[in-house]
VOGU-3710 file (C-alpha; in Angstrom, 3 decimals, decimal comma):
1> xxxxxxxxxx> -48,311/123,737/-4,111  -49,362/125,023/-7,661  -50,702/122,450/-9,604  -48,131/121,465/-12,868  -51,009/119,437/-14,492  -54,593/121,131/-15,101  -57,674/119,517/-14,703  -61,061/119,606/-14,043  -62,709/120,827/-10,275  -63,655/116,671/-9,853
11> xxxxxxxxxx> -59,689/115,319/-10,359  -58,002/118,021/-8,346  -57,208/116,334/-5,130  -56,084/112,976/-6,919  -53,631/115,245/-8,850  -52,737/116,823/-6,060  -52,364/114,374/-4,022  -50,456/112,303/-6,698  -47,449/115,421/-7,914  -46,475/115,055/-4,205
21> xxxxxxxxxx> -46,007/111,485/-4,978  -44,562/112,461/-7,832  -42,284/114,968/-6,735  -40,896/112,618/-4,176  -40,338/110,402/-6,678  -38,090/112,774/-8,690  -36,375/113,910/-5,942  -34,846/110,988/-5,344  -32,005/111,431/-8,226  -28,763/110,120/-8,174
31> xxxxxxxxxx> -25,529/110,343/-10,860  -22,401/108,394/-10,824  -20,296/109,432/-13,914  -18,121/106,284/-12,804  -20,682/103,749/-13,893  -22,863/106,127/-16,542  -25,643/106,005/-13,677  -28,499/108,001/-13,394  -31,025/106,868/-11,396  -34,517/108,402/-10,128
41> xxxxxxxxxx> -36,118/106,651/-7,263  -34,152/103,500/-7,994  -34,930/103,108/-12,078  -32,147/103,992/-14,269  -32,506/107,047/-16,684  -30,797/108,415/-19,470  -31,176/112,363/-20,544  -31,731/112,688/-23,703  -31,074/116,671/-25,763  -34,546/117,392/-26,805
51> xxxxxxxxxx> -33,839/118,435/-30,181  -31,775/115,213/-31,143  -35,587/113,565/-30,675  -37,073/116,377/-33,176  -35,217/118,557/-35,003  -32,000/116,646/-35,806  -34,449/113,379/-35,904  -36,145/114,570/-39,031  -32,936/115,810/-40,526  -31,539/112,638/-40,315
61> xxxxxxxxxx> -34,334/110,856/-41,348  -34,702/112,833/-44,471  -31,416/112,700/-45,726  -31,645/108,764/-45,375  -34,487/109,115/-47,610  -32,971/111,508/-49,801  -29,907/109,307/-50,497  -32,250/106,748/-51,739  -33,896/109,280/-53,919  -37,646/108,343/-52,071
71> xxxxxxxxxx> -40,066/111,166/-51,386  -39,657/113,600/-48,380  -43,058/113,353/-46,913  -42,551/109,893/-46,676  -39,647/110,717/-44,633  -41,601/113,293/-42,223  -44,128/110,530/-42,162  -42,190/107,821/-41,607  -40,068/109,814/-38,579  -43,054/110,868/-37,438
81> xxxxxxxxxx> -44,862/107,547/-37,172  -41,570/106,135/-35,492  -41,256/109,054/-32,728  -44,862/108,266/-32,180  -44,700/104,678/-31,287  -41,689/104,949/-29,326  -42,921/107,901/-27,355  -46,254/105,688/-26,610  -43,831/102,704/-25,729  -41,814/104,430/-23,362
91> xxxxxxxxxx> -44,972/106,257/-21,857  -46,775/103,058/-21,026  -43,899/101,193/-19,620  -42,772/104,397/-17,765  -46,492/104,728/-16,523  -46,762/101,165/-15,794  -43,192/101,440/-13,414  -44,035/104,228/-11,573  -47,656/102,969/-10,865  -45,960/99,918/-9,899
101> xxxxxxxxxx> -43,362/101,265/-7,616  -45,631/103,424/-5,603  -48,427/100,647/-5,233  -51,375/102,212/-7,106  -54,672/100,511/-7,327  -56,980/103,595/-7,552  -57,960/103,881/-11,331  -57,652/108,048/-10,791  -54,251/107,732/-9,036  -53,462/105,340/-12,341
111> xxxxxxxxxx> -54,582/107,824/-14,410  -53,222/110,524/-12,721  -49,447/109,205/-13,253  -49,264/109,611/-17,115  -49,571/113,324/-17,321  -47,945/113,781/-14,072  -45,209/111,991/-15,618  -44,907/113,804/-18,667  -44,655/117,473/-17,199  -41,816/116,149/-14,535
121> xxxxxxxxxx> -39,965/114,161/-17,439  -39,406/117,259/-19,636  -41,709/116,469/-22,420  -44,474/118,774/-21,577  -47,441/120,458/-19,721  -50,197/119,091/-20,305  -54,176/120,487/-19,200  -57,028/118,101/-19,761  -60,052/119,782/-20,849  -63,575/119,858/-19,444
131> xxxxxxxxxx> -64,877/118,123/-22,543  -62,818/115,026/-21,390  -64,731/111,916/-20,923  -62,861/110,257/-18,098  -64,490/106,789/-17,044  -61,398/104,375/-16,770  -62,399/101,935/-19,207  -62,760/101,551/-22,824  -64,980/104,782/-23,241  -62,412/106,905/-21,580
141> xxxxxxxxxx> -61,568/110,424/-23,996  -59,625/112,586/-22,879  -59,152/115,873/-24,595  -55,970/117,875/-23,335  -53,579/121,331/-24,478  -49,911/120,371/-24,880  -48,290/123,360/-23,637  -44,393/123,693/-23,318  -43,934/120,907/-25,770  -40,234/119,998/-25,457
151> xxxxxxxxxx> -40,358/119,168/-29,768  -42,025/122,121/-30,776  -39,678/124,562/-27,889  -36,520/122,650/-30,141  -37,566/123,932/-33,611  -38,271/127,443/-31,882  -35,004/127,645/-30,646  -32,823/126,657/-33,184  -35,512/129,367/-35,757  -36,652/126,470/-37,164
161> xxxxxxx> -40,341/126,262/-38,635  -41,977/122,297/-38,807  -43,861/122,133/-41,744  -45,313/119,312/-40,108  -47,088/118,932/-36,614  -43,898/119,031/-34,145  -46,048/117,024/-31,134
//
């Protein structure tokens, strides 16, 4: 099986071992349009369009702040800051279900679940980088490419340019 999440020669296997987990995980996907449900291994999700969590979330954010005659980069900031902390909300409590659900102890399986995670989700590929200091406590950096970025693929396809980082 290719690997969907790069990283270096020492974390192979874990990945490996863990997008099998994974991909059992997300096979296990079920829709009822009777009672809204979509579930994934057991946990309700919802889909959201990408570009209503970029694009359209910037537009709307900026005409709120236009209307009240305040200052556009406050409004990129401001959107910006907000997609922010609710993407790092839902990607610890996301992280901290699935790690939960499958029974992980191992600090690299932990780890392993985040990107993992991300690439099957939608949101992105993601390769962590040689350079990455991984030690699994409060020294751990972790230097990564964020290919296939499902914000930055919505401004491309609507011919949109960000003048602000899209990821």
């Amino acid at each position: 099986m290719k690997p969907v999440v790069k990283v270096p020669g020492a974390f192979e296997a874990v990945f490996q071992k863990m997008q099998e987990r994974m991909n059992a995980y997300f096979k296990d996907v079920r829709t009822d349009a009777e009672t809204c449900a979509i579930t994934i291994s057991g946990e309700r999700y919802i889909t959201v369009r990408a570009a209503a969590l970029s694009v359209e979330f910037f537009r709307i954010i900026r005409s709120l702040f236009e209307k009240e005659g305040k200052n556009s980069q406050d409004a990129v900031d401001t959107a910006r800051g907000v997609l922010f902390d609710i993407a790092h909300a839902i990607g610890k409590s996301d992280a901290s279900t699935i790690i939960a659900h499958m029974g992980l102890t191992d600090p690299a399986e932990k780890f392993a679940v985040g990107p993992l995670h991300f690439t099957h989700s939608g949101c992105s590929s993601i390769a962590i980088l040689s350079e990455s200091k991984v030690t699994f406590d409060e020294n751990m950096y972790i230097v990564f490419e964020n290919k296939f970025n499902f914000e930055a693929d919505s401004w491309s396809n609507r011919g949109k340019r960000a003048n602000h980082p899209s990821a």
